[in-house]
C-alpha positions in Angstrom: -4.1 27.8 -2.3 -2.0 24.8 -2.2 -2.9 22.4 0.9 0.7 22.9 2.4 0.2 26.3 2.3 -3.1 26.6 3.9 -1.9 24.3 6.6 1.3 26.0 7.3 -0.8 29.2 7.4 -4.0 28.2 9.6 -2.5 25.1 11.7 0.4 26.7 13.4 3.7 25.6 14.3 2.5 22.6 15.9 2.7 20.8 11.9 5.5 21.3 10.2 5.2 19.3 7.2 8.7 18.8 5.0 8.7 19.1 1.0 8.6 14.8 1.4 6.3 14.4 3.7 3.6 16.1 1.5 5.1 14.2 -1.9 4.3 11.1 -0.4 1.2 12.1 0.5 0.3 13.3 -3.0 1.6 10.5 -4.6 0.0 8.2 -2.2 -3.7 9.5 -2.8 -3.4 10.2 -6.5 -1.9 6.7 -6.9 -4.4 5.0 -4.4 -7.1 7.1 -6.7 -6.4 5.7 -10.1 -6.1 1.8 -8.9 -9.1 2.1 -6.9 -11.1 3.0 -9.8 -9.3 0.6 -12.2 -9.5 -2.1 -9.7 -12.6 -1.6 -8.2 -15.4 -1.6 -10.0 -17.2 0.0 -7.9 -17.2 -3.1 -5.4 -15.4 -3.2 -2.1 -12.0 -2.6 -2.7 -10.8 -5.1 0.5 -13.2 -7.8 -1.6 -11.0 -6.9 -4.5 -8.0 -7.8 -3.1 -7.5 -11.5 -3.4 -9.2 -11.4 -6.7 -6.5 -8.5 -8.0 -3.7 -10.8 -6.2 -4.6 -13.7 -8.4 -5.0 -11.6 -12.0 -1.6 -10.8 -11.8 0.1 -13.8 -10.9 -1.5 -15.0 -13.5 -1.1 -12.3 -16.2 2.8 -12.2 -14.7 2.9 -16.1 -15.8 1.6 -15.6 -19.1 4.8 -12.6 -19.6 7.6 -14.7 -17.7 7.5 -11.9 -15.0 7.0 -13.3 -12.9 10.3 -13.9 -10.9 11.0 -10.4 -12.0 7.9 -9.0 -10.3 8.7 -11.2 -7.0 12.3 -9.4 -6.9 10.5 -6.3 -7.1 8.5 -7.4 -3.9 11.3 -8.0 -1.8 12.0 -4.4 -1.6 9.1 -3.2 -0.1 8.2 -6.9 1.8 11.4 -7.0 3.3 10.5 -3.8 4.5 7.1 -3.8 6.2 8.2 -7.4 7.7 10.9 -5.6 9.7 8.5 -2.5 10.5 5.6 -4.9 11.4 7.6 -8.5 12.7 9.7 -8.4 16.4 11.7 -11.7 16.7 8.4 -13.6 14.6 5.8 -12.0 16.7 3.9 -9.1 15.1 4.1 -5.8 17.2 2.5 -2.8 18.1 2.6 -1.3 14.5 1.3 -4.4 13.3 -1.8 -4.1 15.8 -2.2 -0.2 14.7 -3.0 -1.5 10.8 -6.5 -2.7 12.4 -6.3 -5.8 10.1 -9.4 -7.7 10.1 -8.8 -11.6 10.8 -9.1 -12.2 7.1 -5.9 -10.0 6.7 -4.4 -11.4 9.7 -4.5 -15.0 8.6 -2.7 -14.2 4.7 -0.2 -11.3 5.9 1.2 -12.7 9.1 2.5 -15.8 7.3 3.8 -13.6 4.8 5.7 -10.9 7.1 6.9 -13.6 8.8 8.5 -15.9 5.7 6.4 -18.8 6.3 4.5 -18.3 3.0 6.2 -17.2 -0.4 3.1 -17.5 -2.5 3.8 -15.1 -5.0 -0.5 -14.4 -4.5 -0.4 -13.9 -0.8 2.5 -11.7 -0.8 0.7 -9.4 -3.5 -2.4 -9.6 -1.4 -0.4 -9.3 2.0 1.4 -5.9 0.0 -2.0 -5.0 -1.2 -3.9 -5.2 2.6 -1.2 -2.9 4.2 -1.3 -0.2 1.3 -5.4 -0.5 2.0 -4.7 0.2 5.3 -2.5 2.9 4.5 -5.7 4.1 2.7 -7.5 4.0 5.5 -5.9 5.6 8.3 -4.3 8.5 6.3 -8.3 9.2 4.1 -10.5 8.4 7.5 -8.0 10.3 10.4 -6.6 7.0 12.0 -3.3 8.5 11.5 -2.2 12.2 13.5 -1.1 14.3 10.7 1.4 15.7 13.0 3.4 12.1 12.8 3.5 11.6 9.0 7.2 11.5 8.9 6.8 8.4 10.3 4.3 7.5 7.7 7.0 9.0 4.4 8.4 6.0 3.8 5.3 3.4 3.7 3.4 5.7 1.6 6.6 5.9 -1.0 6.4 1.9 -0.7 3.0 1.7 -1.4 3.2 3.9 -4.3 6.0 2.2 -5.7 3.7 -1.2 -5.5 0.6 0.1 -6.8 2.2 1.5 -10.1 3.5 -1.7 -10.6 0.2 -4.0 -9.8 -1.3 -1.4 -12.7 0.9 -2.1 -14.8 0.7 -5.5 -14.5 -3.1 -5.2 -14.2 -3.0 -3.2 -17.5 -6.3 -1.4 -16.5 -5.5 2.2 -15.7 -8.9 3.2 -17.1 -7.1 7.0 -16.8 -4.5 6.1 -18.3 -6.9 5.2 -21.4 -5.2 1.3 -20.9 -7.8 -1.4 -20.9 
């Protein structure tokens, strides 16, 4: 039985979960699945983060990709700084990522446009899609508000392909 299904059938009508809502979803975790295990190796992924930020700026260096890849960034940047940033002061949302101070301290200059490190924007993209992967796998997030959650989970899928393909290590993908 499909998961949509089986809620629609045992939750009620209290969940009503659209055709998007549950695409982004899907795409979300089976994205989040193959970069954690082509980025991880099996370390912490949050450790990761930084170090995964820095390969690709430099692997986007060695291509000339680089600008290209920052334009890319704006989308989804330009995005979460307006869902996260109220007249340069980080609101409630921001709070409800549970960023630890290590987050805090690259992202909020970021979301903010006080730092346009083409690193700490990939790591400040990278922290929010990690917390994406943390409320939605470990129930910080109320299944019956995920239409509030449709469009960061299309962003963050949208980065995470291209940080892979950048990365070049979708070990399911058979690229190494």
């Amino acid at each position: 039985m499909r998961a949509s299904q089986w809620i629609n059938e045992n939750m009620g009508e209290s969940i009503i979960l659209k055709q998007d809502q549950l695409d982004a979803v899907s795409d979300f975790t089976l994205m989040w699945a193959i970069f954690e295990a082509s980025e991880s190796e099996a370390s912490n992924m949050f450790d990761k983060i930084k170090e995964i930020s820095e390969k690709v700026v430099i692997k986007l260096k060695e291509s000339c990709s680089l600008d290209e890849f920052l334009f890319f960034l704006e989308k989804p940047l330009n995005y979460w700084s307006k869902r996260y940033i109220d007249d340069n002061k980080e609101n409630y949302r921001f709070e409800h990522l549970g960023f630890n101070e290590q987050a805090v301290k690259v992202a909020l200059p970021v979301l903010k446009e006080m730092d346009d490190s083409p690193t700490s924007k990939i790591q400040t993209c990278l922290y929010i899609v990690y917390r994406y992967r943390n409320n939605l796998f470990h129930g910080n997030k109320d299944i019956t508000l995920l239409e509030d959650q449709t469009k960061n989970l299309n962003h963050a899928s949208e980065l995470l392909q291209q940080i892979m393909l950048v990365s070049n290590k979708c070990i399911y993908l058979g690229i190494k």
